[in-house]
VEXLO-463623 format. One record per residue (C-alpha): residue number from 1; residue in three letters; x, y, z. Coordinates in steps of 0.5 Angstrom, whole numbers, plus 2048, in hexadecimal, padded with zeros to 3 digits. Layout:
# residues N
ATOM resi resn   X   Y   Z
ATOM  NUM  Ala   X   Y   Z
...
# end
This chain:
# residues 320
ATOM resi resn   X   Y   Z
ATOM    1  Unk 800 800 800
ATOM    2  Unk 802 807 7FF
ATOM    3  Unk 7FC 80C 801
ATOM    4  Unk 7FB 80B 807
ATOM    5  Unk 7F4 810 80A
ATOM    6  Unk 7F4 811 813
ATOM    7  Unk 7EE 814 815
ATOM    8  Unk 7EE 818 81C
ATOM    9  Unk 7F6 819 81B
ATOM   10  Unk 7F5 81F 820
ATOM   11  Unk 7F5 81B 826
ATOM   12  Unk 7F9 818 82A
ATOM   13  Unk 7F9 811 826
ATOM   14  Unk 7F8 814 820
ATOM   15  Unk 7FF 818 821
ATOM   16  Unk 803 812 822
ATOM   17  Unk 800 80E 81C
ATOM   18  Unk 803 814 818
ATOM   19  Unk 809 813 81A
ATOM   20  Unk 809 80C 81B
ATOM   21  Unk 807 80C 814
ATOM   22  Unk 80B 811 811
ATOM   23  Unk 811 80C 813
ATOM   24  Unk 810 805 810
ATOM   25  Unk 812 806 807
ATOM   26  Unk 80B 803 806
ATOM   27  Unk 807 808 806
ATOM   28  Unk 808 80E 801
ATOM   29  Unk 802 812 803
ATOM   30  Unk 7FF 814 809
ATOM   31  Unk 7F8 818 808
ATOM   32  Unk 7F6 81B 80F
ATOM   33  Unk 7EF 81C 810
ATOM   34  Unk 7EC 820 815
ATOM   35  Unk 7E5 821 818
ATOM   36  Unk 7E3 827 812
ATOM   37  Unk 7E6 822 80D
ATOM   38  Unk 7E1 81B 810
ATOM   39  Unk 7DC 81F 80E
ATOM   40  Unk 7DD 823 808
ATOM   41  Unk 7D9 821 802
ATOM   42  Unk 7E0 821 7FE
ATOM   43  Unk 7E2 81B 803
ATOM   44  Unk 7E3 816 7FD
ATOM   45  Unk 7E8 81B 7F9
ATOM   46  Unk 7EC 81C 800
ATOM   47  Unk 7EE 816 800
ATOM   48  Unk 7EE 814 7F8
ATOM   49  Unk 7F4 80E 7F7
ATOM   50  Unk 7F3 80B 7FE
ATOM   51  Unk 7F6 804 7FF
ATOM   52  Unk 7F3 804 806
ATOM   53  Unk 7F0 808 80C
ATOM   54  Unk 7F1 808 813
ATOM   55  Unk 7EB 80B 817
ATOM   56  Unk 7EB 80D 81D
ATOM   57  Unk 7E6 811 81F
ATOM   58  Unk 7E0 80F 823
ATOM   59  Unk 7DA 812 820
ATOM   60  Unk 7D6 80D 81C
ATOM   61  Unk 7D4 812 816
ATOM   62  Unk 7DB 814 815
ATOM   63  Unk 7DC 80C 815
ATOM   64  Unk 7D6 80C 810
ATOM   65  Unk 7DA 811 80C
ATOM   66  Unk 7E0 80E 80C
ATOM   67  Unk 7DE 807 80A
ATOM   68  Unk 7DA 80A 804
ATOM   69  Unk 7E0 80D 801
ATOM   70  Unk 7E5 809 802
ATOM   71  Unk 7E0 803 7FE
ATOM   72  Unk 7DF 80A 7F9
ATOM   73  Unk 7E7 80A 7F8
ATOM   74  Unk 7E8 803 7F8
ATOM   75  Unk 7ED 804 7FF
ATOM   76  Unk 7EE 7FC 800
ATOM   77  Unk 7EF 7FB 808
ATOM   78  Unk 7ED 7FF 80E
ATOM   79  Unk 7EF 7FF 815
ATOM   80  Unk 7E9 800 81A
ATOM   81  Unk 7EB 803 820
ATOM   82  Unk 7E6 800 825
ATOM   83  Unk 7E6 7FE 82D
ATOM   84  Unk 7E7 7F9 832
ATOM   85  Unk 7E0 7FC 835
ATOM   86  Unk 7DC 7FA 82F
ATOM   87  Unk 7DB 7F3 832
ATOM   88  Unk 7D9 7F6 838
ATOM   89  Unk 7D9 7F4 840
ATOM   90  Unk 7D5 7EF 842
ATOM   91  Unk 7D5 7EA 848
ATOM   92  Unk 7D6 7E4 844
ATOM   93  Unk 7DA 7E7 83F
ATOM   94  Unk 7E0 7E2 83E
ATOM   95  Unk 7E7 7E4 840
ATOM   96  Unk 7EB 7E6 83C
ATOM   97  Unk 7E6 7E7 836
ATOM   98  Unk 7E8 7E5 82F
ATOM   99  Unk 7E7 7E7 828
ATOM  100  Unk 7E1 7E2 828
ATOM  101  Unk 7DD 7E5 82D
ATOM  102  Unk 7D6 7E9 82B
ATOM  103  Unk 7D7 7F1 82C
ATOM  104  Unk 7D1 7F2 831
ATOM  105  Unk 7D3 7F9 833
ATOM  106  Unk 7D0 7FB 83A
ATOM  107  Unk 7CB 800 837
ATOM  108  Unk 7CB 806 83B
ATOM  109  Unk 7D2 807 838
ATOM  110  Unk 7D3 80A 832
ATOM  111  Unk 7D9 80A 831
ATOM  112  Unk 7D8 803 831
ATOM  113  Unk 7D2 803 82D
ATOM  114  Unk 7D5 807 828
ATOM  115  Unk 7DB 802 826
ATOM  116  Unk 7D6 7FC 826
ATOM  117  Unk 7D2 800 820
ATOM  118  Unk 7D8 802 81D
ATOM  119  Unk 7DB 7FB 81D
ATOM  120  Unk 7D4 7F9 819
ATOM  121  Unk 7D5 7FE 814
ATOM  122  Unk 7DC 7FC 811
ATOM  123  Unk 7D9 7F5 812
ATOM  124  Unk 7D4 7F7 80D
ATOM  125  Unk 7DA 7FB 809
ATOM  126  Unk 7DE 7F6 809
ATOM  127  Unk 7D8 7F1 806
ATOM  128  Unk 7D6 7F6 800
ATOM  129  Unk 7DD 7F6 7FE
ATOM  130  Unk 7DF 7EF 7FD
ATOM  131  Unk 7E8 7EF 7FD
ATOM  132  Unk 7E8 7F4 802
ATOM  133  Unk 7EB 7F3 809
ATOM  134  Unk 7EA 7F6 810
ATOM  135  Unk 7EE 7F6 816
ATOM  136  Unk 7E9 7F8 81D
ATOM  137  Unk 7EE 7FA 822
ATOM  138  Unk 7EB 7F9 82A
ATOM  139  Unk 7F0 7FC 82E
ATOM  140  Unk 7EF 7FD 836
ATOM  141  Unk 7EF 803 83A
ATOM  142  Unk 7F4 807 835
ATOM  143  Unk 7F9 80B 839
ATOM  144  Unk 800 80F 838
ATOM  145  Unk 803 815 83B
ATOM  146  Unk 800 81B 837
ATOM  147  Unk 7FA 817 837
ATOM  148  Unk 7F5 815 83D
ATOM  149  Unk 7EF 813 839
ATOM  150  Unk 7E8 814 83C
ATOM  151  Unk 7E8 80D 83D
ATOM  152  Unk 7ED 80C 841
ATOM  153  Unk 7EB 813 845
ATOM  154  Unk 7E3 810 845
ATOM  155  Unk 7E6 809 848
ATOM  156  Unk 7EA 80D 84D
ATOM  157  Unk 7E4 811 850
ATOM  158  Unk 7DE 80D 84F
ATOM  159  Unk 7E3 808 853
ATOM  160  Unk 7E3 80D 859
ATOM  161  Unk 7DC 80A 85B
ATOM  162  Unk 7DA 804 858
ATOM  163  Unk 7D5 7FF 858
ATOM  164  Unk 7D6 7F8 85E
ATOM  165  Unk 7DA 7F1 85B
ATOM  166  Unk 7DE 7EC 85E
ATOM  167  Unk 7E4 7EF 85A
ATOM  168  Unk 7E6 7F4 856
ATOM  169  Unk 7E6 7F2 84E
ATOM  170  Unk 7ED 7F2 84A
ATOM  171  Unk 7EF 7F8 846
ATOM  172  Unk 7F4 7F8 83F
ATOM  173  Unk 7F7 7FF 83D
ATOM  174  Unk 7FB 7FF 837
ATOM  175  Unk 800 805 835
ATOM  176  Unk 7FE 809 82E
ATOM  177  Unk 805 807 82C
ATOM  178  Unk 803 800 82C
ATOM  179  Unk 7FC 801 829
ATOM  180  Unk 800 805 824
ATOM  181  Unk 804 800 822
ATOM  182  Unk 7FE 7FC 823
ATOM  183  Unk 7FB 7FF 81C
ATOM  184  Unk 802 800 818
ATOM  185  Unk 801 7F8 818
ATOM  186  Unk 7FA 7F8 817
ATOM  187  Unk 7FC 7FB 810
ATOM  188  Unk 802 7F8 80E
ATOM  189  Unk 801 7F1 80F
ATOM  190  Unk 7F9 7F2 80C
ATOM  191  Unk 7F5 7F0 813
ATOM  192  Unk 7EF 7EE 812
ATOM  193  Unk 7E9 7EE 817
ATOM  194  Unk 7E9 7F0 81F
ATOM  195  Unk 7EF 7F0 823
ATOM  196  Unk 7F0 7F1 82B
ATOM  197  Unk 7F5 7F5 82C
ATOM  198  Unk 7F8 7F6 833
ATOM  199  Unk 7FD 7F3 837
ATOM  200  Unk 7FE 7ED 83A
ATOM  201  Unk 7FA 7EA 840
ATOM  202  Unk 7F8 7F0 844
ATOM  203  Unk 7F8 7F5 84B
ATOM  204  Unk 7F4 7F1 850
ATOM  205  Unk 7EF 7F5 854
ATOM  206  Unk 7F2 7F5 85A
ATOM  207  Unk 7F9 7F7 857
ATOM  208  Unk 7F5 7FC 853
ATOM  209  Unk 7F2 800 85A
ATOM  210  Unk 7FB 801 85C
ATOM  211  Unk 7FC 803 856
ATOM  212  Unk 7F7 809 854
ATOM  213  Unk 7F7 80B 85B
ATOM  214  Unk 7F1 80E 85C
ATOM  215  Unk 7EB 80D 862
ATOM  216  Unk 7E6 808 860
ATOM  217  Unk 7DF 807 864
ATOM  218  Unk 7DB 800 862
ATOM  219  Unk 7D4 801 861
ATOM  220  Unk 7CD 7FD 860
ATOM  221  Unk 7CC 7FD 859
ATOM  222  Unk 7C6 801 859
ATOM  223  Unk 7C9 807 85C
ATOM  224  Unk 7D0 807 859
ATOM  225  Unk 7CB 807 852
ATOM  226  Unk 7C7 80D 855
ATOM  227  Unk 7CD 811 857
ATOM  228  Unk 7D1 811 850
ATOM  229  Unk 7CA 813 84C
ATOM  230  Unk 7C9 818 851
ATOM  231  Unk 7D0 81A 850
ATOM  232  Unk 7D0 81A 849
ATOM  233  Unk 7C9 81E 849
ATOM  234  Unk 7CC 824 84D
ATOM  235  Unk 7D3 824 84A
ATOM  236  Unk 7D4 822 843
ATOM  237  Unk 7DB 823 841
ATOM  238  Unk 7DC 81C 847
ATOM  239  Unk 7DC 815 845
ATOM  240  Unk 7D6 812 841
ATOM  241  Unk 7D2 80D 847
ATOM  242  Unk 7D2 808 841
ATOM  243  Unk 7D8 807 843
ATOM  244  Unk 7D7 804 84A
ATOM  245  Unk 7D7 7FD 847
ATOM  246  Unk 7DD 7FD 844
ATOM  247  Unk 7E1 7FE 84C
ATOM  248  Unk 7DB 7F9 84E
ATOM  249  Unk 7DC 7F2 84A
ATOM  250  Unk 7E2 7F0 845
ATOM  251  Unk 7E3 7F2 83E
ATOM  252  Unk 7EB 7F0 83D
ATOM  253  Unk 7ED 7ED 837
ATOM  254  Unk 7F2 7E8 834
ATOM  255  Unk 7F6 7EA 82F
ATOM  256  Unk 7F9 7E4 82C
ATOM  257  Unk 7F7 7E5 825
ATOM  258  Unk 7FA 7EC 825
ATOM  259  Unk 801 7E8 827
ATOM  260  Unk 7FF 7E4 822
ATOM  261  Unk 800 7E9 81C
ATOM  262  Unk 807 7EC 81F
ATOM  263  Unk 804 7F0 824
ATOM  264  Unk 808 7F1 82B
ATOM  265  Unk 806 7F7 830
ATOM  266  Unk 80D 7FA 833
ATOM  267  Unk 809 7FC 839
ATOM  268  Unk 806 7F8 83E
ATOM  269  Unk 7FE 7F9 841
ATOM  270  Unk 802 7FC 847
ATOM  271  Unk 808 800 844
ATOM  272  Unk 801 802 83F
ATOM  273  Unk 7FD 805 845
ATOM  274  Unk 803 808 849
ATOM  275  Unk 805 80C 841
ATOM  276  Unk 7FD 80F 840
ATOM  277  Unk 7FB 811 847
ATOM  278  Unk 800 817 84D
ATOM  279  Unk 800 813 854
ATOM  280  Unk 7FC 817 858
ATOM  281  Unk 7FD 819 85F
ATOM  282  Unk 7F9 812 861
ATOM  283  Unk 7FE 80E 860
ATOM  284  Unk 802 810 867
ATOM  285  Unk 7FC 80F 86B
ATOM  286  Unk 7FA 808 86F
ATOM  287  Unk 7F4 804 86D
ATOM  288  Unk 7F1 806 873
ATOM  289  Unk 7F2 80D 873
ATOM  290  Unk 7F0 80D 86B
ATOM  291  Unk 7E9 809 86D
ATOM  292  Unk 7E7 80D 872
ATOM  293  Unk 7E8 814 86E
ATOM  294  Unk 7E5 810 867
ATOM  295  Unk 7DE 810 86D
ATOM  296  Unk 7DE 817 86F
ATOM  297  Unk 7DF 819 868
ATOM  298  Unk 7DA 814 867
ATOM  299  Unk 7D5 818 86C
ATOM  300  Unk 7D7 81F 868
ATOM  301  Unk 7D5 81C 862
ATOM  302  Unk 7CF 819 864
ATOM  303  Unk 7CD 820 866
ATOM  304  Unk 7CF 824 861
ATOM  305  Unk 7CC 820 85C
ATOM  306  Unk 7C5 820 860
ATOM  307  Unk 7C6 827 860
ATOM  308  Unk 7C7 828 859
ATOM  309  Unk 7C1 824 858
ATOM  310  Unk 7BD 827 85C
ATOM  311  Unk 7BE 82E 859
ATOM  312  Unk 7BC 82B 852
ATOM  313  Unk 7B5 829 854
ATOM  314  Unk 7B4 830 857
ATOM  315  Unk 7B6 833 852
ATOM  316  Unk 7B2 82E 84D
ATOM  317  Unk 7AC 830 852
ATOM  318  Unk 7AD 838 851
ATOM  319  Unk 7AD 837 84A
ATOM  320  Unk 7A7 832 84A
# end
């Protein structure tokens, strides 16, 4: 291949796939989309010539748009940029998930949500356009340290207060270099179909709590529920309480097939996890002293966020 197109080059993994790419003797061209260009009607000249396209954004009609010009231009392979999350947390997931296990994102994820749909549609893509091939890269919780991704900072703050379990769930994170790495294989050795990507095994809950060094208060489901949509409704810029799930049951993935085709993560989970995310000042307190503040800041919240709550049934009564 020569022409190669990047979708979402602006971020922070868009901008080492450039770079990536910009070194391998492979790739002659490299055509830079960003979000005007996904959605101008002049898409399928912008990348007239493509050999292949790497998409990386998470919005399912720019995922449209793309699919539909790489078929006009006659783009033969693409590389899918999906997510661990799309097979959802669930208590009878097994671990680690497989390739082969069904997508069954938890609804109230978007994020999620959106993957699965995208996923279908380069499924029915690749259907229409006999010959071609198409890579669906999953990854786990993508990290670096220029980039704290919202889904590493949704999983650390929806921990704080989590719903009751007999265990904490594993975690896998995986450094943008290594997921770079992964995509520049995805296109070079022509990979067809999903891939897990993340390192191997994974953080145990228990040495995850050490790690991230931040207070965490064990609630009953319903309330940990609760709490998190009322959080949400109050402050929209915290994490999505659809997240809730995903620090409740296990959703780690083996990366076997990934192996297989030549990938291998020069970051482990740990090393992954201690890039992407600053210690915090947690780290230094005893567990005791950690619990006992999570519980008092517990209370605060609660209030608070009764607070706020009933603010904004006396301002819908004025205005009723």
């Amino acid at each position: 291949m020569s022409t190669v197109v990047l979708s979402g080059s602006a971020g922070s993994l868009g901008r080492r796939v450039a770079a990536a790419l910009g070194q391998v003797v492979w790739v002659d061209r490299i055509v830079a989309l960003h979000e005007h260009d996904l959605r101008s009607p002049d898409l399928k000249a912008r990348i007239e010539g493509a050999d292949a396209v790497v998409h990386l954004s998470e919005d399912i009609d720019e995922t449209r748009a793309v699919l539909d010009a790489a078929g006009a231009v006659g783009a033969g392979h693409v590389v899918l940029m999906s997510t661990a999350t799309a097979y959802g947390a669930w208590a009878n997931n097994p671990v680690p998930l497989t390739e082969d296990a069904p997508l069954r994102p938890n609804p109230e994820l978007g994020f999620a949500v959106r993957a699965a749909e995208r996923e279908r549609l380069a499924a029915d893509w690749k259907h229409e356009h006999p010959g071609v091939t198409v890579a669906v890269l999953r990854p786990a919780v993508p990290v670096a340290e220029d980039s704290f991704g919202w889904l590493a900072r949704g999983l650390r703050e929806v921990s704080a207060i989590r719903a009751a379990g007999p265990d904490d769930p594993p975690a896998q994170y995986v450094h943008l270099d290594d997921l770079t790495a992964a995509i520049v294989l995805a296109l070079q050795r022509r990979l067809d179909g999903p891939y897990n990507v993340s390192p191997d095994g994974w953080i145990a809950g228990d040495q995850l709590r050490a790690l991230a060094g931040v207070p965490g208060v064990r609630v009953p489901e319903p309330v940990a529920r609760r709490f998190a949509w009322l959080r949400w409704r109050l402050d929209r810029d915290s994490a999505p309480p659809g997240l809730l799930p995903y620090t409740t049951h296990s959703w780690v993935v083996a990366n076997d097939r990934i192996k297989g085709a030549g990938w291998s993560p020069a970051f482990s989970n740990e090393e992954a996890y201690v890039a992407g995310h600053r210690p915090t000042p947690w780290a230094t307190v005893s567990p005791q002293r950690r619990q006992e503040i999570a519980l008092a800041g517990l209370g605060a919240a609660v209030l608070g966020a009764l607070a706020g709550a009933i603010a904004l049934i006396r301002r819908s009564s004025r205005r009723g």
